[in-house]
N, CA, C and O of each residue as an XYZ file, in Angstrom:
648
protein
N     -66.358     -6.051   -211.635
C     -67.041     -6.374   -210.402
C     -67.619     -7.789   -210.455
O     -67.194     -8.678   -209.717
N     -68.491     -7.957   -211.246
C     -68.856     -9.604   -211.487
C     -68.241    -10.526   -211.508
O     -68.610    -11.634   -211.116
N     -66.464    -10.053   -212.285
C     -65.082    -11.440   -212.429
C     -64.871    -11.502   -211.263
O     -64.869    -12.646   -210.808
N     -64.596    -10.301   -210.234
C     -64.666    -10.469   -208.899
C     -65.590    -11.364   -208.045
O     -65.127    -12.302   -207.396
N     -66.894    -11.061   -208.053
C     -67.519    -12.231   -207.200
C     -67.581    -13.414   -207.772
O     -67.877    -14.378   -207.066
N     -67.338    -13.578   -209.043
C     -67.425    -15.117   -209.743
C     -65.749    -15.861   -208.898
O     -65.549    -16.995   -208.463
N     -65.108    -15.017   -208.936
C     -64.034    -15.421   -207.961
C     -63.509    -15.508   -206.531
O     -62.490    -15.982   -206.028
N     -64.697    -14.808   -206.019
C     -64.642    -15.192   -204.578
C     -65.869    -15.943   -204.113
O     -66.170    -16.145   -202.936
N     -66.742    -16.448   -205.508
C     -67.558    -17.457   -204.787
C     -66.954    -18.608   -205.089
O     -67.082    -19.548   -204.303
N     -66.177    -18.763   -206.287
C     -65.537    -20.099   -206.563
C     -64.280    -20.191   -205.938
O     -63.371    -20.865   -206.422
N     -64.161    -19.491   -204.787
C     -62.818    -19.506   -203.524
C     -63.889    -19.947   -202.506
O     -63.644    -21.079   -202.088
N     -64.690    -19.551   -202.127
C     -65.399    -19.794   -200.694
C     -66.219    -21.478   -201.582
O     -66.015    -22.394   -200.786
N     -66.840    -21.926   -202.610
C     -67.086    -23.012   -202.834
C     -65.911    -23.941   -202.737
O     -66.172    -25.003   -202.173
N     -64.305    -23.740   -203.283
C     -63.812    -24.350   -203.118
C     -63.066    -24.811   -201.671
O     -62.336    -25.758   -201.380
N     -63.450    -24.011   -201.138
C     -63.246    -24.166   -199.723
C     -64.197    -24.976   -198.374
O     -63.900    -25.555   -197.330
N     -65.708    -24.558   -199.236
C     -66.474    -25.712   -198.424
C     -67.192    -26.905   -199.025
O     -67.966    -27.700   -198.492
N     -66.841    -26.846   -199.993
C     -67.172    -28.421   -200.496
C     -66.235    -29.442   -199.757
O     -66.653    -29.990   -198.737
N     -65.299    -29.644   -200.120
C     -64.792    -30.648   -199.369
C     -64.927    -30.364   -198.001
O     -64.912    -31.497   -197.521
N     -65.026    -29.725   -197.237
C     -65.387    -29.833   -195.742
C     -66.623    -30.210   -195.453
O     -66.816    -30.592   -194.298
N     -67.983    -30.200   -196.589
C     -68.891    -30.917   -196.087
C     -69.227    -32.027   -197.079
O     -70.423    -32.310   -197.139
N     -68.509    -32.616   -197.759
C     -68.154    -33.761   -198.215
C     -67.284    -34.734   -197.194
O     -67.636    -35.914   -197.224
N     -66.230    -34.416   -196.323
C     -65.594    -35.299   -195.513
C     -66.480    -35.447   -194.493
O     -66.075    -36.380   -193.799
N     -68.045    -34.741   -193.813
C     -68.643    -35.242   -192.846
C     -69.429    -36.097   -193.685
O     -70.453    -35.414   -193.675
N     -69.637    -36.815   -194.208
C     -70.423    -37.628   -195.002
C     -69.328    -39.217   -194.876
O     -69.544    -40.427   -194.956
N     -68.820    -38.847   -194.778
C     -67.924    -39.830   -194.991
C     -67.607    -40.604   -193.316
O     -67.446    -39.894   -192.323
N     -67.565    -42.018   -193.262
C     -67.941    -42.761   -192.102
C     -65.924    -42.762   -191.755
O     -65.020    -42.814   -192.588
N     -65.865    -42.709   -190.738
C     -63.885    -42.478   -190.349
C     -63.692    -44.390   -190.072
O     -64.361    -45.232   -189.473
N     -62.727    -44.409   -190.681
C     -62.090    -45.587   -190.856
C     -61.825    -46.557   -189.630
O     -61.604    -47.765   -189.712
N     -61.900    -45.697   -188.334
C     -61.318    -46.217   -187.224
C     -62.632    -47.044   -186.453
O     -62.341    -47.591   -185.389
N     -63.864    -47.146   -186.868
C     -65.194    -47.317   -187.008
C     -65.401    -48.456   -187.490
O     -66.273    -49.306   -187.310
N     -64.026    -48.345   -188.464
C     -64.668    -50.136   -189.753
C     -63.392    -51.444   -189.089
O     -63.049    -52.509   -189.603
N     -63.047    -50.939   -188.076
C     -61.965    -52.267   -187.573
C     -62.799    -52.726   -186.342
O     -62.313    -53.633   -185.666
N     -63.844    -52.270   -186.020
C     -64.571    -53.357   -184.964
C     -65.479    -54.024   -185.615
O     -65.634    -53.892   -186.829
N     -66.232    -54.873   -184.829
C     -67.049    -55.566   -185.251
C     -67.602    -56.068   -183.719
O     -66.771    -56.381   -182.867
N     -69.000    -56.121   -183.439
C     -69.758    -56.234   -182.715
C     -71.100    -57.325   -182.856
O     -71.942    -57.492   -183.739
N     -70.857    -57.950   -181.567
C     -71.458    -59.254   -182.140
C     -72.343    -59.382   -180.572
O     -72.223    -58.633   -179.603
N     -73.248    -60.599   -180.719
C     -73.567    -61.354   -178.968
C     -72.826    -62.592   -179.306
O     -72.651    -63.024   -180.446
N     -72.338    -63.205   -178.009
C     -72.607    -64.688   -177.942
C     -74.095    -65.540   -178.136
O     -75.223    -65.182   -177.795
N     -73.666    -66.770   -178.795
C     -75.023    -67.706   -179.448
C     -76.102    -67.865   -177.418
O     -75.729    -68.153   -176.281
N     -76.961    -67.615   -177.825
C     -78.147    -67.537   -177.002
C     -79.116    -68.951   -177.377
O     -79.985    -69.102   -178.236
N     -78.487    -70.029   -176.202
C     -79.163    -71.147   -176.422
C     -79.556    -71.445   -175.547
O     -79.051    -71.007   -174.513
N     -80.929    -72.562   -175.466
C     -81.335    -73.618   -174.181
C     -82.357    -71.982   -173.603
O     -82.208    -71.807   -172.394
N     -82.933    -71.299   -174.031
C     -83.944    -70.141   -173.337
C     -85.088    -70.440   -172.873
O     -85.900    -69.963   -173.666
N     -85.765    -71.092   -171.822
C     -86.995    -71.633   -171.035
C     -87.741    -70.348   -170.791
O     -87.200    -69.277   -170.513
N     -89.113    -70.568   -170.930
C     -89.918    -69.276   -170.670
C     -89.988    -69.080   -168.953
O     -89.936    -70.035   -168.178
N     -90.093    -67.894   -168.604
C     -89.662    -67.951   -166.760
C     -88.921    -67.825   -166.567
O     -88.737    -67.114   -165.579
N     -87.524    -68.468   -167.415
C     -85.867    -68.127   -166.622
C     -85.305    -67.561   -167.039
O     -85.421    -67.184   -168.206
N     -84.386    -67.230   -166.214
C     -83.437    -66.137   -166.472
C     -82.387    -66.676   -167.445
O     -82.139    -67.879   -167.537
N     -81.718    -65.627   -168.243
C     -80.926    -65.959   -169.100
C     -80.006    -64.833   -169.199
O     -80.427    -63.744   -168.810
N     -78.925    -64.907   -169.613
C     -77.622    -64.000   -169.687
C     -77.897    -63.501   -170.950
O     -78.530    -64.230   -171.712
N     -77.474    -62.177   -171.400
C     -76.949    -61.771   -172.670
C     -75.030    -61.097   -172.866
O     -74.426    -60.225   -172.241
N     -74.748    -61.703   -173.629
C     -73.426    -61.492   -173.584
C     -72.905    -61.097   -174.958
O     -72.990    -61.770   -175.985
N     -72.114    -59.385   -174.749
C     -71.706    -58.896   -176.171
C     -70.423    -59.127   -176.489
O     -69.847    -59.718   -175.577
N     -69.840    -58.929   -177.289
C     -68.408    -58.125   -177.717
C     -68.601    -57.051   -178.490
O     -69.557    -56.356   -178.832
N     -66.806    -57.117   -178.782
C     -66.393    -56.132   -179.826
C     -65.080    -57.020   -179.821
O     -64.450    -57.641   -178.965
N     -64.983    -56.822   -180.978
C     -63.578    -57.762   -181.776
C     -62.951    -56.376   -182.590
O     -63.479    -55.524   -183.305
N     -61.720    -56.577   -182.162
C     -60.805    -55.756   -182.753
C     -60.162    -56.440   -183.933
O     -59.241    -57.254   -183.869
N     -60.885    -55.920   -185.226
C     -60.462    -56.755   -186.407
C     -59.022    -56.056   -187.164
O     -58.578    -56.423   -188.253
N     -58.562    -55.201   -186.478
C     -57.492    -54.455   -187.502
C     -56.181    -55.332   -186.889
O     -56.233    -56.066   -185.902
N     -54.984    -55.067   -187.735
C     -53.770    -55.737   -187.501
C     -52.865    -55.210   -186.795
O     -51.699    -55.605   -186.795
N     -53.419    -54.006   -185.935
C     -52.695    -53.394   -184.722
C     -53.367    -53.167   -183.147
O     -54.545    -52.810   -183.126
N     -52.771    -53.331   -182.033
C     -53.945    -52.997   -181.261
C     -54.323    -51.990   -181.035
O     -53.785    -51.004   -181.538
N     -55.240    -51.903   -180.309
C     -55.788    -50.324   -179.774
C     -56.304    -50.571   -178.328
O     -56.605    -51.523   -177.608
N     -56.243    -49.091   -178.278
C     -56.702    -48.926   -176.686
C     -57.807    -48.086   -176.548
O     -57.854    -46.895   -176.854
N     -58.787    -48.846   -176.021
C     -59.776    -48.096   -175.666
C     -60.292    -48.122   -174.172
O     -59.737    -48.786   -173.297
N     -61.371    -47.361   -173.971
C     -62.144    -46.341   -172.474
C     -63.721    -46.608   -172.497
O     -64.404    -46.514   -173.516
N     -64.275    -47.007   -171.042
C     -65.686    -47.048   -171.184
C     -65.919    -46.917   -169.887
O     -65.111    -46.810   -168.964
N     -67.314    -46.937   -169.877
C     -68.348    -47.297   -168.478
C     -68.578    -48.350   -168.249
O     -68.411    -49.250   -169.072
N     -69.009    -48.524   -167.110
C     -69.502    -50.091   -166.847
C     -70.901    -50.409   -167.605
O     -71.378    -51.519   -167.370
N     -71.685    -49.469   -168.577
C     -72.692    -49.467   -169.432
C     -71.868    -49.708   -171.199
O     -72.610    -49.512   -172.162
N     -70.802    -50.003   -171.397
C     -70.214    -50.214   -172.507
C     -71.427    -50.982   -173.196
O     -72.136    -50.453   -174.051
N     -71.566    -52.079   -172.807
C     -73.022    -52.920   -174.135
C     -74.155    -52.715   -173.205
O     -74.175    -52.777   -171.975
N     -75.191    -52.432   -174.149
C     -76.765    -52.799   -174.178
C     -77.241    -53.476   -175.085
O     -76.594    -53.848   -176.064
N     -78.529    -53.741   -174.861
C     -79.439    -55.087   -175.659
C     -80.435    -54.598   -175.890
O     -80.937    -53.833   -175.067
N     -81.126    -54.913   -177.241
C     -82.525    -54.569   -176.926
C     -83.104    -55.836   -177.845
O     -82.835    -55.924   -179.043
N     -84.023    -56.911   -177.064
C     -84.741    -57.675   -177.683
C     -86.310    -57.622   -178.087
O     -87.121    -57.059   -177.352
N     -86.649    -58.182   -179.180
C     -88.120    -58.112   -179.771
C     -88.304    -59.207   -180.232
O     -87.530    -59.927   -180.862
N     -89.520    -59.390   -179.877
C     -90.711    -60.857   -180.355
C     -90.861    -60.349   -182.064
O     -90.428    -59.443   -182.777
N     -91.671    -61.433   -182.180
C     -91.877    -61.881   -183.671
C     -92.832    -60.813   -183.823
O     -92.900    -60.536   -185.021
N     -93.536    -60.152   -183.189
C     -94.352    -58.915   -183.630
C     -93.570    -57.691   -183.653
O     -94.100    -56.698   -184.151
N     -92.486    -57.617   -183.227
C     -91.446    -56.641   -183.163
C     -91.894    -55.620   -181.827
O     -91.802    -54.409   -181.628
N     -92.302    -56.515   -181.218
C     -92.185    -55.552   -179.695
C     -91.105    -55.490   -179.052
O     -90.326    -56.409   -179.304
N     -90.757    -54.717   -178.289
C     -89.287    -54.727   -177.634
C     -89.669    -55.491   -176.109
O     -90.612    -55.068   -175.442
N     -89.091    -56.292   -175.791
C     -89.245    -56.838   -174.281
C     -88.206    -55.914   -173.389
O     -86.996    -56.018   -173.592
N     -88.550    -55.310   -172.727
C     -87.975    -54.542   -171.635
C     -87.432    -55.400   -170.456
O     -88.058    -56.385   -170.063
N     -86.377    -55.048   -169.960
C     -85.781    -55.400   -168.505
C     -86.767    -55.680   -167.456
O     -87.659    -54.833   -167.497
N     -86.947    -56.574   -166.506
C     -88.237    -56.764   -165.639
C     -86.960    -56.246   -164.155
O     -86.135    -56.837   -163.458
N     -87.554    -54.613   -164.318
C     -86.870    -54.526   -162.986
C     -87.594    -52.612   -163.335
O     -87.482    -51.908   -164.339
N     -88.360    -52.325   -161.870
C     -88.032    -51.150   -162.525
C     -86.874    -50.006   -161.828
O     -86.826    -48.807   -162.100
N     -86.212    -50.555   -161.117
C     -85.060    -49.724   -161.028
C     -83.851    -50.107   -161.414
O     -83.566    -51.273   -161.139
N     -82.987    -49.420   -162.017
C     -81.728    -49.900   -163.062
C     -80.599    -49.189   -162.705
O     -80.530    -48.099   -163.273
N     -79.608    -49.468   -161.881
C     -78.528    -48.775   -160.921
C     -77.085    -48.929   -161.804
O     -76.829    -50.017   -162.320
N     -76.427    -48.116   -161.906
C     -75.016    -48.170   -162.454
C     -74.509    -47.255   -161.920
O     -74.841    -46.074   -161.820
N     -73.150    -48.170   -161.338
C     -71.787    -47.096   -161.176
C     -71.087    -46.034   -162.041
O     -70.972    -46.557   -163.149
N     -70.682    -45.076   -162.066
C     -69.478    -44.738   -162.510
C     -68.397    -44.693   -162.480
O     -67.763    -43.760   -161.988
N     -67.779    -45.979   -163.146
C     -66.874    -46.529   -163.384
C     -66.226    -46.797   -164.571
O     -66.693    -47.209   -165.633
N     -65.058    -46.504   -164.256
C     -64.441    -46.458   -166.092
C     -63.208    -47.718   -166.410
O     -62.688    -48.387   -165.517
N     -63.086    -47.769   -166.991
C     -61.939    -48.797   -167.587
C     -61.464    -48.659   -168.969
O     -62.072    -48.379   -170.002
N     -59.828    -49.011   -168.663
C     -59.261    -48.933   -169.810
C     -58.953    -49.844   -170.336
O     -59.047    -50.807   -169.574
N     -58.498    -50.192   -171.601
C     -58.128    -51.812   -171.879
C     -57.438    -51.975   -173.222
O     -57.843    -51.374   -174.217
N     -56.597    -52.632   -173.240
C     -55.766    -52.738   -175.082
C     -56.392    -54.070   -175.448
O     -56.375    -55.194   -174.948
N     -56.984    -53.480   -176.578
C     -57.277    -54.720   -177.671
C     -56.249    -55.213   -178.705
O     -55.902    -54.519   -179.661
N     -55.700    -56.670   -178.417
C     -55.104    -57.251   -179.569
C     -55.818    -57.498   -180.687
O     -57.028    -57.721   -180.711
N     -54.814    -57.448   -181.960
C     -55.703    -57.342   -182.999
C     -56.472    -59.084   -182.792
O     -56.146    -59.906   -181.935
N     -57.482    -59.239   -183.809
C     -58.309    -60.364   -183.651
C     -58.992    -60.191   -182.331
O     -60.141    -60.630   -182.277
N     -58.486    -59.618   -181.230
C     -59.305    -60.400   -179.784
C     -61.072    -59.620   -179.579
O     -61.563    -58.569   -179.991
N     -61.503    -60.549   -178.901
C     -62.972    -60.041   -178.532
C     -62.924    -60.004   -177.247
O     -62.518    -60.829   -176.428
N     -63.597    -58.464   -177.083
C     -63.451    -58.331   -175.460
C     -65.339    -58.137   -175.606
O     -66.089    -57.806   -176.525
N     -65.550    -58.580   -174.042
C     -66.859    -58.958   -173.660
C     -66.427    -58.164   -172.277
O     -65.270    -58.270   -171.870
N     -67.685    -57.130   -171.363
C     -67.726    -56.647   -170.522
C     -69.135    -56.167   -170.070
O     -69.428    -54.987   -170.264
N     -69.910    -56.897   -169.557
C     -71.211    -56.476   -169.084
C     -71.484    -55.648   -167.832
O     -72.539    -55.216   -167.367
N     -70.233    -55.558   -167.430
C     -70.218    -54.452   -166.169
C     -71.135    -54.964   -164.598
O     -71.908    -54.293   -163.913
N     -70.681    -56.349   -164.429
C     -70.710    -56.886   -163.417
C     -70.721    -56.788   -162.322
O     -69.621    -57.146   -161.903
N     -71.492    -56.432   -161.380
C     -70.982    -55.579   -159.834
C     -70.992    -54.230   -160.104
O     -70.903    -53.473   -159.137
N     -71.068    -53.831   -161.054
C     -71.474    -52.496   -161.529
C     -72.471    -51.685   -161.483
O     -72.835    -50.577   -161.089
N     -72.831    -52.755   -162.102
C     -74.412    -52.616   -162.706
C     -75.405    -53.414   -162.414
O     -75.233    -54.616   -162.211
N     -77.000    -52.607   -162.341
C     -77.646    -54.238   -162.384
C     -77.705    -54.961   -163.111
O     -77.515    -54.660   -164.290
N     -78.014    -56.311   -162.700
C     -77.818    -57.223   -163.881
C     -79.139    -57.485   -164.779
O     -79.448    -58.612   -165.167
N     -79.917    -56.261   -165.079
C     -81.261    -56.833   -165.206
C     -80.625    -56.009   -166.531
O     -81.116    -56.054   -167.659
N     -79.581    -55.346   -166.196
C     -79.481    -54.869   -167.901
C     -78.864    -55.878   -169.056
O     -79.045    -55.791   -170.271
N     -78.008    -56.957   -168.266
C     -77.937    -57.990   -169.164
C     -78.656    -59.718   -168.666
O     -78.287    -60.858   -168.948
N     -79.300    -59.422   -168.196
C     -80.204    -60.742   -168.005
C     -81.710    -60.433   -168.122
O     -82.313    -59.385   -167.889
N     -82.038    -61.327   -168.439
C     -83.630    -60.918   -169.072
C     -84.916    -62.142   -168.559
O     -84.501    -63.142   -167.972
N     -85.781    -62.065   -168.701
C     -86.761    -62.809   -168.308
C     -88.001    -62.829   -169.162
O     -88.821    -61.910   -169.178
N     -88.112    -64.253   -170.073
C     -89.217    -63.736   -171.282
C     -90.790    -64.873   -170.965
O     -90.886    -66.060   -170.653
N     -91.745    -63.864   -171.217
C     -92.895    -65.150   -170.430
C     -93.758    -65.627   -171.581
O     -94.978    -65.762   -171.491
N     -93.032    -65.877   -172.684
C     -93.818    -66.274   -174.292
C     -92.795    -66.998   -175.139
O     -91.954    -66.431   -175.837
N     -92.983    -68.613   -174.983
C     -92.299    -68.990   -176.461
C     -92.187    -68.302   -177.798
O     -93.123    -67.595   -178.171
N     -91.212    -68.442   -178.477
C     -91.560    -68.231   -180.429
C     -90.010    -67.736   -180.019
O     -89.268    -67.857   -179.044
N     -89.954    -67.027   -181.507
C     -88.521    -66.631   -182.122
C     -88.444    -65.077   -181.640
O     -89.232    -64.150   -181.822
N     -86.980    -65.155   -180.837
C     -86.893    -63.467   -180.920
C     -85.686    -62.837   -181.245
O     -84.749    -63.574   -181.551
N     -85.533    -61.761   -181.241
C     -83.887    -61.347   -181.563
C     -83.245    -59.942   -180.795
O     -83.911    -59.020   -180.324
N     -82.361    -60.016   -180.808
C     -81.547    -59.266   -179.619
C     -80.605    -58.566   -180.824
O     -80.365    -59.019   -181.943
N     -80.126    -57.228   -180.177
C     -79.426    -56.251   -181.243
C     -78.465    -55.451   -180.069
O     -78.771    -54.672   -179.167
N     -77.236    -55.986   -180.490
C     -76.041    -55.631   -179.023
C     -75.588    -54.402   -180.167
O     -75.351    -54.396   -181.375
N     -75.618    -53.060   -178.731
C     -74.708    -51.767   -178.662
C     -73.729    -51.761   -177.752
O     -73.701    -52.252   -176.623
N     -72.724    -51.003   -178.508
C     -71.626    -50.919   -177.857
C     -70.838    -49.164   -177.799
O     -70.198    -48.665   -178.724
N     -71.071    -48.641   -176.724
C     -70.355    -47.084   -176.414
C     -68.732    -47.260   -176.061
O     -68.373    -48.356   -175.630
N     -67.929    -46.396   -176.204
C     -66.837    -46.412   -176.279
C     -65.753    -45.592   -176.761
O     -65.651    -45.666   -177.985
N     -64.821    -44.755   -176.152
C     -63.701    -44.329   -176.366
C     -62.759    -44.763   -176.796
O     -62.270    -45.628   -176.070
N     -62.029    -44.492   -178.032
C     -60.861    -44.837   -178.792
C     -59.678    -44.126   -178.617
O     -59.759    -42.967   -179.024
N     -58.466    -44.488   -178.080
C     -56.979    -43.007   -178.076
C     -56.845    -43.759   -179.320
O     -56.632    -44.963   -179.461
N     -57.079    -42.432   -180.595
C     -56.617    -42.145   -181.948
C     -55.744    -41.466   -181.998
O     -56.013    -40.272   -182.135
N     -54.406    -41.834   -181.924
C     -53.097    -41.328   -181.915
C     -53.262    -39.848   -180.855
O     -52.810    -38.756   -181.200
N     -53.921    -40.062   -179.667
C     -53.575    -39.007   -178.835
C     -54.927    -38.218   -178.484
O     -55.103    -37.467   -177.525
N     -55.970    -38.616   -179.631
C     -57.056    -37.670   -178.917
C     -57.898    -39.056   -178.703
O     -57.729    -40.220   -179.067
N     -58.960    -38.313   -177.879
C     -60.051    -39.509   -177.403
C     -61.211    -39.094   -178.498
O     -61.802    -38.023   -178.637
N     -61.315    -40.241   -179.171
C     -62.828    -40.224   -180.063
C     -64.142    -41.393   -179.543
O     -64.107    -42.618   -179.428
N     -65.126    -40.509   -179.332
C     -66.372    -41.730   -178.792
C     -66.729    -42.305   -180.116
O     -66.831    -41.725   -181.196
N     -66.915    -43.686   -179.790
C     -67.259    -44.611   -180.871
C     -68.603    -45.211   -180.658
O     -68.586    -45.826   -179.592
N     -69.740    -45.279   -181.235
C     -71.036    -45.805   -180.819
C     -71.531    -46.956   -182.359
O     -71.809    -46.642   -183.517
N     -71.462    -48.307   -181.677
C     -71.723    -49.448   -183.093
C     -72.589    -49.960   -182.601
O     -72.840    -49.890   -181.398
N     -73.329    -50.685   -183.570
C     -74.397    -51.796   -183.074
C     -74.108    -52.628   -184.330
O     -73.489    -52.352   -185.357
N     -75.016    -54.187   -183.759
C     -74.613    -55.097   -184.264
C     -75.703    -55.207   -185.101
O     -76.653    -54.428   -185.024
N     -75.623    -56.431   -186.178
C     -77.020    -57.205   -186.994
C     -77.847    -57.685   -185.904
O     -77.365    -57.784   -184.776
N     -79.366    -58.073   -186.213
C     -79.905    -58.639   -185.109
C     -79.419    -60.337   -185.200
O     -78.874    -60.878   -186.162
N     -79.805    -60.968   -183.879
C     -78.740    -62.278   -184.071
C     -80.755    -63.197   -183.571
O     -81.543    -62.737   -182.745
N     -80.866    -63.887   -184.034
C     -81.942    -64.658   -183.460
C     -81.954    -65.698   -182.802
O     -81.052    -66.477   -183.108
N     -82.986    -66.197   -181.583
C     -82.633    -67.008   -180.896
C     -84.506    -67.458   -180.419
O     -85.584    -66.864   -180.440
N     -83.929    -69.056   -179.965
C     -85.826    -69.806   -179.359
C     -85.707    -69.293   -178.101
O     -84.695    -68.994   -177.468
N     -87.008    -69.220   -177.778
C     -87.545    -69.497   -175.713
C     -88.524    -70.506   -176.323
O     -89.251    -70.520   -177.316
N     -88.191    -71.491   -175.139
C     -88.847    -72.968   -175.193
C     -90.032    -72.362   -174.132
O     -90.941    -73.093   -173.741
C-alpha cells in the first residue's frame, strides 16, 4: 500500500511540476518588442506638449498585431515622484480597433488620434525641474493562429520643463 502511494504521488508530482514551472517562465514572443517614447524636448511650463510612444518589432520576422485606439499610455512624475495627471477631467475614447504588420526592425507609433482625447497624450506641466514619463503599450499578437494580449512598458526616459 505505501509503494503504491509513493507511486502515485511521484506520478501526480511528475505531472505538475513542470506545469507550474512553465508559468514562471516569461513567453518568448514578449522579448521581440521593445517599447520606447520619442526624445521629449524644448518643454515650456504652460504649454502643451505631445507624448509620443512606440513599439519596435525587434525579431527577424514580421508580425501582426490588434489594438484600440488606447494602445499607449503615459504616466509622468516630478522629481518628488508625484504622478502629474492629464488636465482634463473628462477622457473620451472610441472603440476602435486596428490591425497592422510589423516589419522586423520597424517602430510603429499610434496615439489614437481622432479617437481619443488628446489629453491622453498631451500634457500640460505648471513647474520647472526634471521629470520622467514611462510609455505602456496593450496589444494583441496572431501567434501562429491564436490571439495573445501582450501588455509592456518601457524604462522611464527623462526629460526638462523650462
Amino acid at each position: 500500500m505505501i509503494k503504491l502511494n509513493i507511486k502515485v504521488l511521484s506520478l501526480i508530482l511528475f505531472l505538475i511540476l513542470p506545469a507550474c514551472s512553465a508559468s514562471n517562465e516569461k513567453d518568448a514572443s514578449d522579448s521581440i518588442f521593445q517599447v520606447g517614447v520619442d526624445e521629449i524636448e524644448n518643454v515650456k511650463v504652460n504649454e502643451t506638449f505631445q507624448i509620443v510612444g512606440y513599439l519596435k518589432n525587434s525579431s527577424k520576422k514580421a508580425v501582426e498585431i490588434s489594438h484600440g485606439s488606447g494602445m499607449f499610455s503615459y504616466e509622468i512624475y516630478n522629481e518628488a515622484g508625484e504622478r502629474i495627471l492629464p488636465d482634463a477631467t473628462v477622457l473620451l475614447e472610441h472603440a476602435i480597433g486596428y490591425q497592422v504588420e510589423l516589419r522586423p526592425g520597424e517602430e510603429y507609433r499610434n496615439n489614437g488620434q481622432d479617437q481619443r482625447s488628446k489629453e491622453y497624450y498631451e500634457f500640460v506641466i505648471q513647474q520647472p525641474g526634471n521629470y520622467k514619463v514611462k510609455t505602456h503599450v496593450e496589444f494583441m499578437m496572431n501567434n501562429d493562429g491564436k490571439q495573445k494580449k501582450i501588455s509592456l512598458s518601457s524604462e522611464f526616459n527623462e526629460f526638462k520643463v523650462q
